[in-house]
N, C-alpha and C positions, 0 to 999 in steps of 0.2 A: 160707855161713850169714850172717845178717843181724846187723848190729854193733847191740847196744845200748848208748844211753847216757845216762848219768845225772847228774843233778844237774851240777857244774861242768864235765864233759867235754863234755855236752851245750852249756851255753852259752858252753861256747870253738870251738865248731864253725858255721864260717862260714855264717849264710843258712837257719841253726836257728832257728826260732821266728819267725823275719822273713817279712812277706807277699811271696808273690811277686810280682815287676815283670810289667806287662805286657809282650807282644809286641814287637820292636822299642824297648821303652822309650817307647812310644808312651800319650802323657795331654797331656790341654788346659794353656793356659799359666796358668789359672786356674780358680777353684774359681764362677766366675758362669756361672750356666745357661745363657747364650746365647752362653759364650764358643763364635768360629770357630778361632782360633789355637792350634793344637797342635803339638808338640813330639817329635822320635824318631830314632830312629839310622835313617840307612840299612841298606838288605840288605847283607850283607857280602861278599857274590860275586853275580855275574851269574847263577849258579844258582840265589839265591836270592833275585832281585828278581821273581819273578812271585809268591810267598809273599806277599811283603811288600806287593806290588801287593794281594793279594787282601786284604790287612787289611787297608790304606786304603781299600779300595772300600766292603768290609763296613762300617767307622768313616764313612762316607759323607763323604771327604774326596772334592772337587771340586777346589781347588789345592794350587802345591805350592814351595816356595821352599829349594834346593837349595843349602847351603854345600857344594859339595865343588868342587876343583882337578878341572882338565883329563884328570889321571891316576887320579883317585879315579873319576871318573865316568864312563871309560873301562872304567877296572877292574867295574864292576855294567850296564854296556851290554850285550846281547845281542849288538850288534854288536860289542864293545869301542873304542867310539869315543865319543868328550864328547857328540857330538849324538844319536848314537843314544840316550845315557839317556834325553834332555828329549824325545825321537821314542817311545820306550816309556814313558813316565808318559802322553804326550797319548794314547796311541792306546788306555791304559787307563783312561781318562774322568776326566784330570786336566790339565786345560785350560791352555794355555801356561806350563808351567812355569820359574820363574826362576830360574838358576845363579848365583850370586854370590859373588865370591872376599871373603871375610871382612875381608881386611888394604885391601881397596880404601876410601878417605875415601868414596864413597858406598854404601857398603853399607848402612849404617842408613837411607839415608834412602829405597834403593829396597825395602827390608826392611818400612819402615813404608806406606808407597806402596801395598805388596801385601798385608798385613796388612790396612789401612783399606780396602781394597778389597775386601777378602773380605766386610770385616766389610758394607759397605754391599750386598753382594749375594746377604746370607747365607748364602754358602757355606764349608764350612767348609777350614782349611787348614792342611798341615803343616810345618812347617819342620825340613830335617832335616840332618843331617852326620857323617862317616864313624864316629866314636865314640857320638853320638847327645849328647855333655857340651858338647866346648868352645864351639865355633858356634851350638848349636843353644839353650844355655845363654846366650850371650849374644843370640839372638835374641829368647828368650823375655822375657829380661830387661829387653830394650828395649822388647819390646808393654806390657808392666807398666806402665813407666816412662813411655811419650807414651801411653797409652789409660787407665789405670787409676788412675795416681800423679795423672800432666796437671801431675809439675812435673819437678825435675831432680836431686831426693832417690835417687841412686842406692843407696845404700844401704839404702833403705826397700826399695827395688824388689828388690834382693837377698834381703833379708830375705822378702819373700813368695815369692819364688821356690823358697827353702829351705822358708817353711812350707808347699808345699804338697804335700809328700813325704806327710803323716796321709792325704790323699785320693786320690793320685794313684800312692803306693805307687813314686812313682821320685826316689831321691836325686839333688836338682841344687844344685850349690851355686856360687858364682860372685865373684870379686874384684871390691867396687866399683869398684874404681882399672882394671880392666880394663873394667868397663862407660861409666864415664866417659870412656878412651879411647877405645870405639870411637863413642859417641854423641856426641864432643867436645864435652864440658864438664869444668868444674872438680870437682877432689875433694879436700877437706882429709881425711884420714886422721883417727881419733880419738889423741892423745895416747897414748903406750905407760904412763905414769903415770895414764891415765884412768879406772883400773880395771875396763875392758871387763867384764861380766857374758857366762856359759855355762850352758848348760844346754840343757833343750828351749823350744822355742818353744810359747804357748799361747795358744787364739782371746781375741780382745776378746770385753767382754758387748757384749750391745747396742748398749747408752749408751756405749762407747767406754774403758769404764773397765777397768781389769783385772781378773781372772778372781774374783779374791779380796783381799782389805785387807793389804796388807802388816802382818807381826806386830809390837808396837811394844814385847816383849819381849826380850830379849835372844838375842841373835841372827840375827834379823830374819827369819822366815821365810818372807816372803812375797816376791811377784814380784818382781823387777825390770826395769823400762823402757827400752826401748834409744831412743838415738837417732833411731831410724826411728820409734817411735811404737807399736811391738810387747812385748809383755810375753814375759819369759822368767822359767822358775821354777828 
């Protein structure tokens, strides 16, 4: 018999009322139309990388940029070997696919190398890894940050990455101090007395201003502006 539920038992029950994630966790790194760089978990076994193959074809994903070690991509090979992955992505019309071990000092920069490269041939591309969060979060995080930001505001670049869960329906969330690490640049952290603002994140207008006039009654109830140049209410 089918469990009803109501009211608070309802919204203590995980994944209630919440939009379901795409496939694979699979959405662009951003919300611009012509974005090519997208974002997704690998197949989670070799049984089920021809699935997963069939939703990147269908998503008309062309390349492919691959964080997983030696043994993770062994483990989703049909042959269970490293090469045979990057041999089944090519042979399912995703064209020399790049493996890159994350912890390595050039990963960002053959990361963005393959990224600008999509972009200039407009194909589009996915970047993926074994969870679909950590790698592939800071992959995303890094297109943002050299294509979108075009400075070294890692933070900012975080911050859009989190807002763009309203469109893309898949929570990413990511440490600037880890993004700084792996893009190597500097990151002052804000002050613990700086009294960081929460809440949700909400679009700019237009003109850049925030959503609504902050209230200048007591208690303030309007946005507040983060560092990155994003409003949260």
């Amino acid at each position: 018999m089918a469990q009803l539920l109501f009211g608070d038992e309802a919204a203590a029950q995980p994944g209630i009322g919440e939009p379901k994630p795409p496939p694979f966790d699979f959405a662009p790194a951003s919300s611009r139309p012509d974005e090519v760089v997208h974002g997704a978990a690998a197949a989670p076994s070799a049984a089920e990388l021809g699935d997963w193959l069939a939703h990147m074809q269908g998503a008309g994903i062309r390349r492919a940029v691959a964080f997983l070690s030696a043994d993770e991509a062994a483990a989703r090979s049909p042959d269970g070997t490293a090469g045979g992955y990057a041999a089944a992505l090519s042979a399912a019309g995703v064209g020399s696919p790049l493996v890159l071990d994350a912890a390595s000092p050039a990963a960002a920069a053959a990361l963005t190398d393959a990224c600008t490269a999509a972009r200039s041939a407009r194909e589009k591309l996915v970047v993926h890894c074994a969870d679909g969060r950590s790698s592939t979060n800071l992959a995303l995080a890094t297109w943002l940050l050299r294509d979108y930001i075009g400075s070294e505001n890692v933070a900012e670049a975080c911050d859009l990455l989190s807002a763009s869960r309203r469109k893309t329906k898949v929570e990413r969330r990511l440490d600037p101090a880890a993004l700084a690490a792996f893009v190597g640049v500097e990151y002052v952290p804000p002050k613990e007395d700086g009294g960081l603002a929460t809440g949700a994140i909400q679009e700019l207008a237009p003109d850049g201003a925030p959503p609504e006039e902050p209230s200048s009654g007591e208690g303030g109830g309007g946005p507040t502006r983060l560092s990155s140049g994003l409003y949260i209410g």
